[in-house]
N, C-alpha and C positions, 0 to 999 in steps of 0.2 A: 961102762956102768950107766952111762945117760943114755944111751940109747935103749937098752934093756929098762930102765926105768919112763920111758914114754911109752914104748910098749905096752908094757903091764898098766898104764893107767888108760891107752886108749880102747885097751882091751876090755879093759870093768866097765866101761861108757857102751858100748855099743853092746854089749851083754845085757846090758840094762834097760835097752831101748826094745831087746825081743823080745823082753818077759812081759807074761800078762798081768793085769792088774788082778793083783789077789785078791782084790774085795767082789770082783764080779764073779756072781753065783747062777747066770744065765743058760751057762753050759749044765750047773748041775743039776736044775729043774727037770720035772718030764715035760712031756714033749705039748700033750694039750693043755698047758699052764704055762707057758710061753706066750710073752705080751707083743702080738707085733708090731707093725708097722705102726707109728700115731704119727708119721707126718701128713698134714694138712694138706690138701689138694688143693695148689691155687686157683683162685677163680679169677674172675674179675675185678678191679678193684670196688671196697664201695664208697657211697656218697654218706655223712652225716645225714642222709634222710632214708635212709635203708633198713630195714628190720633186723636186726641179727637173730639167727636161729638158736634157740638157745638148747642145751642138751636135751630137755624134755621135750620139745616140740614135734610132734606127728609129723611125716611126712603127708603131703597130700594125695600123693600117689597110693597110697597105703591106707588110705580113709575109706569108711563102710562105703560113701554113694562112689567113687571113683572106680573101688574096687568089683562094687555092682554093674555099673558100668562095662570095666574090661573082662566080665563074664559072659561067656558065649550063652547066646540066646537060642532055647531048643523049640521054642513054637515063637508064633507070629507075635509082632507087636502088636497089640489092643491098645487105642487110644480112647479113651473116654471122656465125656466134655462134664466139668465139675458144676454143670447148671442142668437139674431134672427138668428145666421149665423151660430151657431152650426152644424159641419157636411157637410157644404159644401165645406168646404177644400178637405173632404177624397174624394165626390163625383168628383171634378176637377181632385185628384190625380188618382183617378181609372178609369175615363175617358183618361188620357193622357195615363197610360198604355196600356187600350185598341187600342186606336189609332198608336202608338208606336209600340205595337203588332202587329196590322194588316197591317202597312206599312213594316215591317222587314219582314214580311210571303209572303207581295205581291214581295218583293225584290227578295228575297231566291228561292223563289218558284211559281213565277207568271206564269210560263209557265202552268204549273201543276194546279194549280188554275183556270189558264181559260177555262182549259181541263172538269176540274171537275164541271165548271159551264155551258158550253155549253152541257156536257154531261146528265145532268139532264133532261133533253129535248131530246139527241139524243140517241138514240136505240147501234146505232151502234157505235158511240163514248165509249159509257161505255163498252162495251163488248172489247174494245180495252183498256179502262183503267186497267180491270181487268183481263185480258190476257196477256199483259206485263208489268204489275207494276213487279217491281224490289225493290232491298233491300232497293237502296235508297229511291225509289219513294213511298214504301212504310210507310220508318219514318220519311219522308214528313207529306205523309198524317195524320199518329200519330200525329202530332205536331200540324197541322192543327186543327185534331177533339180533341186533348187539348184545345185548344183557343176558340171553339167553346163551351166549357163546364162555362168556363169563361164570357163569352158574355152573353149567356144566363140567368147565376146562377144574373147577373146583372140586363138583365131584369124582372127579379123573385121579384129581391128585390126592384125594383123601381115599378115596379107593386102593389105590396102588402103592400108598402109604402104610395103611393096614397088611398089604400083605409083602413089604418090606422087598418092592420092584420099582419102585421108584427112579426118578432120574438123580439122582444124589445132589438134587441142589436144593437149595434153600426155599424157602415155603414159597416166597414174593416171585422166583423165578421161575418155581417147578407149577405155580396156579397160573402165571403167564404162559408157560410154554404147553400148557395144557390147552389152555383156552385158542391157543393160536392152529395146534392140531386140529382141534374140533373146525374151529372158524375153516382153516384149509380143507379137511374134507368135505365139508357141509356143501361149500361154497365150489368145490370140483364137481357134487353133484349137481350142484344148479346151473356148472358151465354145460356138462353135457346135456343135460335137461336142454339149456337153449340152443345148443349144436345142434341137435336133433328134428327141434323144429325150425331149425334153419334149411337143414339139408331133406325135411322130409314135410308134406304138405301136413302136418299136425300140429302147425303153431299153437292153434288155440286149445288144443287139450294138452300141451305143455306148457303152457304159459299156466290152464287153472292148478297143472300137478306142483308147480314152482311154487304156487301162491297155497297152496296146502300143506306144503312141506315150510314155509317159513308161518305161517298160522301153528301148525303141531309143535313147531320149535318154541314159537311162543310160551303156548300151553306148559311145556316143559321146564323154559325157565322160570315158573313161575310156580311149578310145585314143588320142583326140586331143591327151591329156598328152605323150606322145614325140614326137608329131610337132608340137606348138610347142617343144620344144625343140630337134629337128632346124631349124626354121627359122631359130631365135635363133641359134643357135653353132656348125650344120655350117660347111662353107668355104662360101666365095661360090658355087662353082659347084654347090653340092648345094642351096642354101638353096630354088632355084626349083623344084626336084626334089621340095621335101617337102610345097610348097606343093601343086603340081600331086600328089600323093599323097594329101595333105589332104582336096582337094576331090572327088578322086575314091572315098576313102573318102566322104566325106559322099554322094557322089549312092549309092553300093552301097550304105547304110543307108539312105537316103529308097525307095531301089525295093526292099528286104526289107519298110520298113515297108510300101507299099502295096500289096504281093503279099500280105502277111499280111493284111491290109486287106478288102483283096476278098474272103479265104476267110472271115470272120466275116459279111461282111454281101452273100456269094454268094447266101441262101436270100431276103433283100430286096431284091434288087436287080431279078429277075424279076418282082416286083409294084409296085417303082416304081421304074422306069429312071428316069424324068425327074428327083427328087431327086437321085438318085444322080448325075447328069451336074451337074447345078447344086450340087453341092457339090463335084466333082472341079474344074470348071473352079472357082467361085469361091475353095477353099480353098486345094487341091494344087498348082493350076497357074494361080493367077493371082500370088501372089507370086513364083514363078520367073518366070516374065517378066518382075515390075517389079525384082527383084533382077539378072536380065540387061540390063534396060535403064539402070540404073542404073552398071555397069556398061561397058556398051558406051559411054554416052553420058560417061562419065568419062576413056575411056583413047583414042577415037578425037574 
């Protein structure tokens, strides 16, 4: 009877340990009303200086610019700079130097100056400039056809700015590197100029062609001052007007110089055409062509 009476009690114990608990109603729920998992994913521990997230809180990842962000982009990024006025500071600045410039040179040197612009025109004026120019008179002129390198290398870069060929840099470096082009070409002409009459008995009608070509550069920088500033700050609709006046002053000063050209080295040219042809094409007219091709192949 004791044995049979421990049985029956270890029996109801371990019966009691398989049943489920009757109040759980988990099972009888459907299926998409089912609460699952809420245990907490440990992280890290934190510090009393940590922010706790609290259940309302956005994720950041989930936020309008984040989410902008991780959206594939189907065209290119445009960056745009939040200042319309960008740049027109340096344009004022390097306008007042030029101007600054030109009135300290007409000061210094206006006599000379008027000489050298009447002489463009007069025959016998220039043969007077270049028969008694003197030391000084001479780094006059240097100083002048400096200025003149400047002026120009300016409207290089307001030219080429308008029609959005630019070197993409900044105004201060793209008017220097302007000005340094011109200055290198100009100044490759006046090396072959004096190669020429080095290696061929014509010094003296390249020496007067050297000193006519830095006389017309003169004259250049000195008109071409109003008309970068017609470009800078006429209205929109004259700005293209002053350009195209710009450039066509430049070609009527490139064909006075080589008319004047011709009549100094007229009496040479009858005894060596062939020279003469191989420095027309390679000097005069092989950079207008890579300057139009340059050009063309920029804006078409």
């Amino acid at each position: 009877m004791y044995v049979l009476f421990l049985l029956l009690s270890l029996g109801g114990e371990l019966g009691a340990q398989d049943r489920s608990n009757p109040f759980e109603i988990t099972a009888r729920l459907p299926q998409s009303t089912r609460v699952g998992d809420t245990t907490v994913a440990q992280g890290p521990p934190l510090t009393p200086f940590d922010i706790r997230r609290g259940p309302g809180t956005v994720n950041p990842s989930n936020s309008a610019p984040a989410a902008a962000q991780n959206l594939p982009r189907s065209g290119p990024l445009v960056i745009q700079t939040a200042d319309p006025n960008k740049g027109k500071g340096a344009i004022v600045a390097i306008q007042l130097i030029l101007l600054v410039g030109l009135a300290s040179l007409w000061v210094l040197f206006g006599g000379l100056l008027r000489q050298c612009i009447r002489g463009t025109v007069n025959e016998s004026l220039m043969n007077q400039l270049y028969t008694r120019r003197s030391g000084g008179e001479e780094t006059a002129l240097w100083i002048c056809y400096s200025f003149y390198f400047l002026v120009i290398g300016f409207f290089l870069h307001l030219l080429t700015a308008h029609y959005s060929v630019g070197l993409g840099r900044n105004v201060w470096l793209s008017w220097l590197t302007y000005s340094l082009v011109a200055a290198a070409a100009v100044n490759l002409k006046q090396w072959v100029v004096w190669v020429v009459g080095r290696l061929f008995p014509v010094r003296k009608e390249t020496s007067r062609y050297a000193f006519v070509l830095m006389v017309f550069s003169i004259l250049a920088g000195i008109v071409f001052v109003p008309i970068n500033l017609g470009v800078s700050y006429a209205p929109e609709n004259l700005r293209v007007t002053f350009l195209y006046a710009g450039v066509a002053v430049a070609a009527l000063l490139y064909f006075l110089h080589l008319t004047r050209g011709f009549f100094i080295i007229g009496p040479v040219a009858a005894t060596r055409p062939v020279h003469l042809l191989l420095y027309i094409c390679a000097i005069e007219i092989a950079p207008l062509l890579l300057f139009y091709r340059y050009l063309n192949s920029s804006l078409i």
